[in-house]
ZAMI-370659 format. One line per 5 residues: number of its first residue (from 0); for each residue x, y, z of N, C-alpha, C. Coordinates in Angstrom, 2 decimals, decimal comma. Example, Ala and Ser with C-alpha at 12.3 -4.5 7.8 and 13.67 -1.06 7.14 Angstrom:
BEGIN
0	13,19:-5,69:7,80:12,30:-4,50:7,80:13,20:-3,30:7,80; 12,85:-2,25:7,08:13,67:-1,06:7,14:12,90:0,03:7,87 $
This chain:
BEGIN
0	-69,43:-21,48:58,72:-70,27:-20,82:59,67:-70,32:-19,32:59,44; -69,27:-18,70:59,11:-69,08:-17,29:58,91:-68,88:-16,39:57,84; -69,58:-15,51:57,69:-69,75:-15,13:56,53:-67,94:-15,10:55,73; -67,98:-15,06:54,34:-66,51:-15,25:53,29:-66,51:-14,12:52,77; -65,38:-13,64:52,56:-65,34:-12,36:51,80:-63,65:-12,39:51,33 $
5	-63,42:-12,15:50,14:-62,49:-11,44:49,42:-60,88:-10,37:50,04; -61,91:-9,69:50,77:-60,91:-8,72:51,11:-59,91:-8,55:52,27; -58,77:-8,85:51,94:-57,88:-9,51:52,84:-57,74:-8,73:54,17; -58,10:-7,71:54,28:-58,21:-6,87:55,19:-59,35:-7,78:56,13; -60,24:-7,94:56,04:-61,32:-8,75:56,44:-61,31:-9,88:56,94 $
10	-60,50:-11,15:55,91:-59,71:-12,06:56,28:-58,78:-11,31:57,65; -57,96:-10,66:57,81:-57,07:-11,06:58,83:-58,05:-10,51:59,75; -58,84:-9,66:59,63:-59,38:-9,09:61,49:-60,27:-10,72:61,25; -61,12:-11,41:60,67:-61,59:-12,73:61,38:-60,35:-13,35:61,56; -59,48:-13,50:61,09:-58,06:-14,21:62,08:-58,11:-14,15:62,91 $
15	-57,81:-12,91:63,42:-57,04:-11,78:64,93:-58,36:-12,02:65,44; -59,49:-12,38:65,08:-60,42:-12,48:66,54:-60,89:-13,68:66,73; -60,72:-14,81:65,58:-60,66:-16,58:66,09:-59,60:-16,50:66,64; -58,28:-15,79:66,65:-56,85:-16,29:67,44:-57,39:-15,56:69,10; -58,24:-14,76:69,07:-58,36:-13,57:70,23:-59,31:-14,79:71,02 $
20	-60,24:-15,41:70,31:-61,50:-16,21:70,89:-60,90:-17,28:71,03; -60,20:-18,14:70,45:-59,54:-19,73:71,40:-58,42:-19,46:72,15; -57,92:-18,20:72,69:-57,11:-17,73:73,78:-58,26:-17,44:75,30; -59,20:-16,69:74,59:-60,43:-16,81:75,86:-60,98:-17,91:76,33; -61,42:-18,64:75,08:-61,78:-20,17:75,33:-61,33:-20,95:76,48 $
25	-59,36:-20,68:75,86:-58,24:-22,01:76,53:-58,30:-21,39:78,02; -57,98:-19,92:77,93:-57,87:-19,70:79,44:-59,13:-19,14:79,96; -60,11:-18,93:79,67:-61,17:-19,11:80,74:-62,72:-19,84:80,19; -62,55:-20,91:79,14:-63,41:-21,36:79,09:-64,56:-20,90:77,97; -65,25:-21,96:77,69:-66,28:-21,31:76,25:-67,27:-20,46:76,56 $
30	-67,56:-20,60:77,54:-68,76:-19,51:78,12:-67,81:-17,54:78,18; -67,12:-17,77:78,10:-66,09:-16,62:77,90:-66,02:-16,12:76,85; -66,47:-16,82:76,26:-66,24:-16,47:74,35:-67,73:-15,56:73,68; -67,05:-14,25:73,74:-68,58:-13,54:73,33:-68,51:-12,62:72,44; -69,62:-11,86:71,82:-69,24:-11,08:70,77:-68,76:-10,13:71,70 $
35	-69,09:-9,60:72,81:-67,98:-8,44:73,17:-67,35:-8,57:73,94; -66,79:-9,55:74,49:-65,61:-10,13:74,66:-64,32:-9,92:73,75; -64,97:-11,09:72,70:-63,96:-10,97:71,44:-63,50:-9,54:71,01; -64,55:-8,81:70,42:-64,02:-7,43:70,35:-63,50:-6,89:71,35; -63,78:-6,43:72,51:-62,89:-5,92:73,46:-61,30:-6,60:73,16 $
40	-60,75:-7,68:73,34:-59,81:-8,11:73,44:-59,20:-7,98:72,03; -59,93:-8,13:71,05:-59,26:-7,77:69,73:-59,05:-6,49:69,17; -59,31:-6,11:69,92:-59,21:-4,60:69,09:-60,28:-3,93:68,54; -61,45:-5,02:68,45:-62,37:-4,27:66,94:-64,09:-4,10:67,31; -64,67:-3,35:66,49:-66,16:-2,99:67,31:-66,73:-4,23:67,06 $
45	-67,71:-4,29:68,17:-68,86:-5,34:68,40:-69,10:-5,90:67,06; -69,55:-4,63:66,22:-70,24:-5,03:65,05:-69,28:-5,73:64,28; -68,05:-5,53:63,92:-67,41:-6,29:63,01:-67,17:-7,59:63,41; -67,73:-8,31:64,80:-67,57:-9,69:65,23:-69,28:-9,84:64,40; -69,88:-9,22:64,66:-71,30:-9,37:64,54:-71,85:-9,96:62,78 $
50	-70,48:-8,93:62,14:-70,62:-9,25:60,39:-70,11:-10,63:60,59; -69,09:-11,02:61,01:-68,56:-12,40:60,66:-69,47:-13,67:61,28; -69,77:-13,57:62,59:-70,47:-14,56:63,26:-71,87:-13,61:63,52; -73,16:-13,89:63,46:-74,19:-13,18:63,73:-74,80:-13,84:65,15; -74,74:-15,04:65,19:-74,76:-15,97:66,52:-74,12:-16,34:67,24 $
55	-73,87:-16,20:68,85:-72,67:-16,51:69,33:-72,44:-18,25:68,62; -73,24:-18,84:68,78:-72,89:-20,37:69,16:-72,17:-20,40:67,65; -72,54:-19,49:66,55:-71,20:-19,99:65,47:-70,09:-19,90:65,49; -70,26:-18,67:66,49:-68,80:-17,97:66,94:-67,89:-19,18:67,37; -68,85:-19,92:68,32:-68,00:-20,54:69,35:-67,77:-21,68:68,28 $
60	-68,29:-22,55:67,54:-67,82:-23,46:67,01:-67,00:-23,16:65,94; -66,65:-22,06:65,23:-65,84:-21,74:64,55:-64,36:-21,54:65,36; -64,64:-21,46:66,72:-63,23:-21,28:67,73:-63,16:-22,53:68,08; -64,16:-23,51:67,98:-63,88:-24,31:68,50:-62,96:-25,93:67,24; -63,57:-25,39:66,53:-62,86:-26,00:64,93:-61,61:-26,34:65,02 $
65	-60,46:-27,20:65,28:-58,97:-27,34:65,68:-59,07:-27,16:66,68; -59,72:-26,52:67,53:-59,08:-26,11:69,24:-59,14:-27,14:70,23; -57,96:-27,23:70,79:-57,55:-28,27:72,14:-58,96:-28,06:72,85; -59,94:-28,65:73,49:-60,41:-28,71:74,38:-59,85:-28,89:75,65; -60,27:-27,88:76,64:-60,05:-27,07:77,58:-59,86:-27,82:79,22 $
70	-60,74:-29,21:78,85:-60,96:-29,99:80,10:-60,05:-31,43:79,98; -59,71:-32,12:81,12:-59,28:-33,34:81,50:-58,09:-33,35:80,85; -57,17:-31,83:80,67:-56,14:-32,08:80,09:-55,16:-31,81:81,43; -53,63:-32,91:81,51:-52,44:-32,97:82,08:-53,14:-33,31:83,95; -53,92:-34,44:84,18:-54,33:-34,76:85,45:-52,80:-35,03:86,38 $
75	-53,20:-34,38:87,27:-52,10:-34,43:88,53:-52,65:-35,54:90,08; -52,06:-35,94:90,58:-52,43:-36,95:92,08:-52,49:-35,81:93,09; -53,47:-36,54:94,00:-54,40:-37,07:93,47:-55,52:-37,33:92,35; -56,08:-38,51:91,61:-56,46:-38,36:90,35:-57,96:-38,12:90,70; -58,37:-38,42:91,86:-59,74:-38,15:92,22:-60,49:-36,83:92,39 $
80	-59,51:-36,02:93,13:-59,58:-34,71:93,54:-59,31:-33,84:91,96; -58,47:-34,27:91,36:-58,32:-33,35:90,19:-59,39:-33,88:89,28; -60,28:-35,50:89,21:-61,38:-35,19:88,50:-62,38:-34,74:88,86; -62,67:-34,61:90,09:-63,54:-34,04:90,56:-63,57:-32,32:89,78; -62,75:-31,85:90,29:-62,58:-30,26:89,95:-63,08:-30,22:88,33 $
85	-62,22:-31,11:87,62:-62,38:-31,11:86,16:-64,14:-31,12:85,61; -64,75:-32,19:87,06:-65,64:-32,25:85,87:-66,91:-31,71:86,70; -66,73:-30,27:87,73:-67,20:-29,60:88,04:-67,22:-28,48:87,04; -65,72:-28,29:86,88:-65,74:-27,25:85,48:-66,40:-27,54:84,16; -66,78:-28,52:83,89:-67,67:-28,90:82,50:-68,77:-28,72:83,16 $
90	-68,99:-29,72:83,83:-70,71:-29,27:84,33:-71,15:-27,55:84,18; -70,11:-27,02:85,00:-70,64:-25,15:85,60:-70,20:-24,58:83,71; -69,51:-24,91:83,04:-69,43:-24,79:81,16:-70,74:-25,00:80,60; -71,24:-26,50:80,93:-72,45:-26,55:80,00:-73,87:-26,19:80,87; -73,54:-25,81:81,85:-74,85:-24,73:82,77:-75,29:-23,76:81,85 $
95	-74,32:-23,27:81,21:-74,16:-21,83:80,42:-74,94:-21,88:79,22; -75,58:-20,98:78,67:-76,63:-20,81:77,61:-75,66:-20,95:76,70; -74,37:-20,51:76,37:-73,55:-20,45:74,92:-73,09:-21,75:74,52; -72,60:-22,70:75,73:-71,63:-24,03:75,88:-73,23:-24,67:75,64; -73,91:-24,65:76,34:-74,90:-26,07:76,05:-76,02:-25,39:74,29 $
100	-75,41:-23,99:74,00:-76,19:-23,99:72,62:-74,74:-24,65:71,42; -73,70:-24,74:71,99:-73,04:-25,24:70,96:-72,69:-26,95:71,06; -72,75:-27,51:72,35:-73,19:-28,32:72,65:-74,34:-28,98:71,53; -75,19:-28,69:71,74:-77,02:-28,96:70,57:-76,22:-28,76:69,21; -75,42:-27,54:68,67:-75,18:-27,59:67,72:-74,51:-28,22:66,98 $
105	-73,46:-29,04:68,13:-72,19:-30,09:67,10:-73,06:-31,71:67,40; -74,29:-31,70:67,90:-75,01:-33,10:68,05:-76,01:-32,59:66,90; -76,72:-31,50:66,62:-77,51:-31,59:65,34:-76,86:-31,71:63,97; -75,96:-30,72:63,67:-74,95:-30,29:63,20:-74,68:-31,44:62,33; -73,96:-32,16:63,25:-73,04:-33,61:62,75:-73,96:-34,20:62,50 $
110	-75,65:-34,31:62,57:-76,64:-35,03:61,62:-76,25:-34,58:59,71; -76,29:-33,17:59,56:-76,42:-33,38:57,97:-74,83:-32,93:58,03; -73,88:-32,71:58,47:-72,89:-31,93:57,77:-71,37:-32,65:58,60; -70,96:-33,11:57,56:-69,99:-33,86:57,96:-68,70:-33,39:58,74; -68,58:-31,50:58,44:-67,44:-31,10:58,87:-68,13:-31,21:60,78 $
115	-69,20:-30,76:60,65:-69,38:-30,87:62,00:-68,94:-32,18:62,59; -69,52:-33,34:61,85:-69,45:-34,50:62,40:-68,34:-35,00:63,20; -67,25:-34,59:61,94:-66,15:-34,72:62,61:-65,40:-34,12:63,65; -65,72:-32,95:63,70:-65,53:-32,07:64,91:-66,01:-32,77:66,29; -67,38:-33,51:66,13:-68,18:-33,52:67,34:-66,96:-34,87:67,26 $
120	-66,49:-35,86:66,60:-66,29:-37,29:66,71:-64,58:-36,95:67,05; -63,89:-35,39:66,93:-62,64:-35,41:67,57:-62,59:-35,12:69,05; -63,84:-34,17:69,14:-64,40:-34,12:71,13:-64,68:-35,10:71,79; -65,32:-35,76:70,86:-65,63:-37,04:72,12:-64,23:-38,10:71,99; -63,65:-38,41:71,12:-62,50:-38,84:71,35:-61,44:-38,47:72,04 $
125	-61,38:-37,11:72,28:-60,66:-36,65:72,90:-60,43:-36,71:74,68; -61,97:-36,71:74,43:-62,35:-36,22:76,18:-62,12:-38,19:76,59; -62,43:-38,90:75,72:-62,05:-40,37:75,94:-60,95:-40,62:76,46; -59,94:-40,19:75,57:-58,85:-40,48:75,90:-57,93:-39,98:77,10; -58,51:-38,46:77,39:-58,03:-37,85:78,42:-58,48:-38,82:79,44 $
130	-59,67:-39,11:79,91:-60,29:-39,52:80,45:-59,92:-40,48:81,26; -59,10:-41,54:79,82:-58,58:-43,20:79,99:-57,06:-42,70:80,43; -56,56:-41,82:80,19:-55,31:-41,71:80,46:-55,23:-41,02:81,97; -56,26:-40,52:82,28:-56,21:-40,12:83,58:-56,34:-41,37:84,93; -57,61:-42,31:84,52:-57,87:-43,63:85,51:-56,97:-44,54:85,48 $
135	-56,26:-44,36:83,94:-55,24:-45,21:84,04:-53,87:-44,72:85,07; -53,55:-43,09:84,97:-52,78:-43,06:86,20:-53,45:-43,12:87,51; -54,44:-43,44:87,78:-55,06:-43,04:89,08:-54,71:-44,78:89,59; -55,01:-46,32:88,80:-54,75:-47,22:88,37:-53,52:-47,78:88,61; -52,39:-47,22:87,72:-50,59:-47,34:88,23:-50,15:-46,67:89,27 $
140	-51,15:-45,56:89,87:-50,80:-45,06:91,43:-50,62:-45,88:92,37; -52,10:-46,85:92,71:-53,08:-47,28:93,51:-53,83:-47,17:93,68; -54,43:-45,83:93,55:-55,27:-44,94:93,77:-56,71:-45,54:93,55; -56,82:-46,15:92,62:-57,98:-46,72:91,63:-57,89:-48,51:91,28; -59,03:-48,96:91,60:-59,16:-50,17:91,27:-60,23:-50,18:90,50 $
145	-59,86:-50,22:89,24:-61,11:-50,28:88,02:-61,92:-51,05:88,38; -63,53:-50,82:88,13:-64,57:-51,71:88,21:-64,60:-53,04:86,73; -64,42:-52,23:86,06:-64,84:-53,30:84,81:-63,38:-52,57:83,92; -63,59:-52,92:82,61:-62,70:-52,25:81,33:-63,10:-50,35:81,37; -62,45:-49,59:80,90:-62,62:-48,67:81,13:-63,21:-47,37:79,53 $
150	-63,35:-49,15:78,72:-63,80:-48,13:77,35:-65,26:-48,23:77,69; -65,78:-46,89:76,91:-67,39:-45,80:76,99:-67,27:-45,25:78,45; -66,01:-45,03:79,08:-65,77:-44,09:80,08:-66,96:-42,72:80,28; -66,08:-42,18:79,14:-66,86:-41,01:78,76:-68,49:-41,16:79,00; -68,99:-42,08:78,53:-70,40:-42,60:79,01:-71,19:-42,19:79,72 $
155	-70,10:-43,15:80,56:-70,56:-43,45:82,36:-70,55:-41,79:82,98; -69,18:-41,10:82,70:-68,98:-40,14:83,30:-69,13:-38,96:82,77; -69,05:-38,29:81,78:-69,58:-37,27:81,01:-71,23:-37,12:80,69; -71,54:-38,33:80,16:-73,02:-38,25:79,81:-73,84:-37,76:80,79; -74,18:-38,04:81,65:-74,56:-37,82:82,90:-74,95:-36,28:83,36 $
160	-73,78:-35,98:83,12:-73,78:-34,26:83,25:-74,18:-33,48:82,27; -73,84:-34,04:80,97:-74,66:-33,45:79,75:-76,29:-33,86:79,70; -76,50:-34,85:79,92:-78,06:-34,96:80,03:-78,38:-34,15:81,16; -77,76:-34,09:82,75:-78,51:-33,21:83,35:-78,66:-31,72:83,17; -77,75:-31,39:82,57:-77,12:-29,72:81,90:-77,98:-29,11:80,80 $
165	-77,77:-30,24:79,67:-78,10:-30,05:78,19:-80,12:-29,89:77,95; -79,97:-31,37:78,90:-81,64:-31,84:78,65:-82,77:-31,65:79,70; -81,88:-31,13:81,20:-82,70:-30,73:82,36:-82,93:-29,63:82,65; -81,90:-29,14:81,69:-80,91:-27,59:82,39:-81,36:-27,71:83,82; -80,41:-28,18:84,58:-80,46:-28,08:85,89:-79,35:-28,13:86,42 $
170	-79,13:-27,81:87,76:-77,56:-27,76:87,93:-77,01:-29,15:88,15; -75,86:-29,44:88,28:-75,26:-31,00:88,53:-74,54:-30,53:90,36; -75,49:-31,75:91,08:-74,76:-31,83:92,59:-73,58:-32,14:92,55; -72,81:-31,60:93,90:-71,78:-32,20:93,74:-72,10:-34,02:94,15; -73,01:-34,51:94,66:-73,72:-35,71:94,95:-73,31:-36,52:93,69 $
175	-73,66:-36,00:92,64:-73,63:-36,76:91,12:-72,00:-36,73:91,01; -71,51:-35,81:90,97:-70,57:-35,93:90,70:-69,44:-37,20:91,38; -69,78:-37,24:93,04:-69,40:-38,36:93,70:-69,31:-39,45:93,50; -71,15:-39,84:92,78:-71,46:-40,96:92,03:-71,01:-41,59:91,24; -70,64:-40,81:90,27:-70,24:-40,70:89,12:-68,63:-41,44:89,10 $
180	-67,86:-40,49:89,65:-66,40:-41,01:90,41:-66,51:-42,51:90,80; -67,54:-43,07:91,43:-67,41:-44,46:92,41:-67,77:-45,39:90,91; -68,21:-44,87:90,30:-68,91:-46,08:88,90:-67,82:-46,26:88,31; -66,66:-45,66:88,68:-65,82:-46,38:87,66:-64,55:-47,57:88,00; -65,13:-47,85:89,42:-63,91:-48,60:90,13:-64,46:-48,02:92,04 $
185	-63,10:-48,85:92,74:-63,00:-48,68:94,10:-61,92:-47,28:94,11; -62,28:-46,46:94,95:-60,80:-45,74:95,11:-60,32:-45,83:96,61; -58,94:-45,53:96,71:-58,41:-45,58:98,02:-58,51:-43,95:98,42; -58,84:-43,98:99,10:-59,38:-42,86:100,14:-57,95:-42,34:100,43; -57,51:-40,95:100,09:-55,66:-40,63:100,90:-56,22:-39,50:101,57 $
């Protein structure tokens, strides 16, 4: 994604500002991740983020390349209330012009270019598994009485918000979000 160069000097400031940009990312999210952002926090002028990444959204997928994704990680009980929150915070993420342009970019992307591909095919696995590991404690609580099996989770419950975000740009109710919650089982009300 970013321009290559030789000179090791060069090499480490794009280090020091992918290490500066998946610290903004982790703690406040991808919409956080900006060219002057990054520079502010790194040390270095606008422009030298500007030589390496010329577009934010490369920016962001070059931070986003290895990086833990930010959501449905370590769910606490109640499991309802903490997905709720969780997947208010993705929704109000891909509201954002930067998250839903990198969003488009790891779904076009991963058409011709395989590094993307795989990138996009470790996110969605990821957010799967968080996902399954979360209903599944909600499940061994009580909390949750699965409707059906709980694989294409992500599906049912992510998709939803990305089509209304990505393809409506519109905001997501908290209504949907309610919805969304009940499709995957009964819950006990605490």
């Amino acid at each position: 994604m970013s321009t290559g160069s030789s000179d090791p000097r060069a090499a480490r400031s794009r280090d020091i500002m992918l290490a500066t940009a998946r610290a903004v990312m982790l703690s406040e999210g991808p919409a956080a991740v900006t060219h002057q952002r990054v520079a502010q926090q790194a040390g270095v002028g606008r422009a030298t983020v500007y030589r390496h990444w010329a577009r934010p959204e490369q920016l962001l997928l070059d931070v986003m390349v290895g990086a833990d994704l930010p959501f449905f990680r370590s769910p606490t009980r109640p499991v309802r209330a903490w997905l709720r929150r969780e997947l208010r915070r993705l929704a109000d993420q891909l509201a954002t012009p930067e998250v839903a342009a990198i969003a488009f970019t790891l779904v076009q992307g991963a058409i011709w270019d395989r590094a993307i591909a795989k990138e996009r095919d470790r996110f969605v696995s990821t957010i799967s598994d968080r996902l399954v590991a979360a209903l599944d404690l909600a499940t061994r609580a009580g909390e949750l009485t699965p409707s059906d099996d709980l694989s294409g989770v992500e599906s049912r419950v992510v998709g939803p918000i990305v089509y209304r975000t990505a393809l409506e740009a519109a905001p997501v109710p908290d209504q949907l979000l309610e919805e969304l919650l009940d499709s995957v089982g009964r819950w006990r009300h605490s």
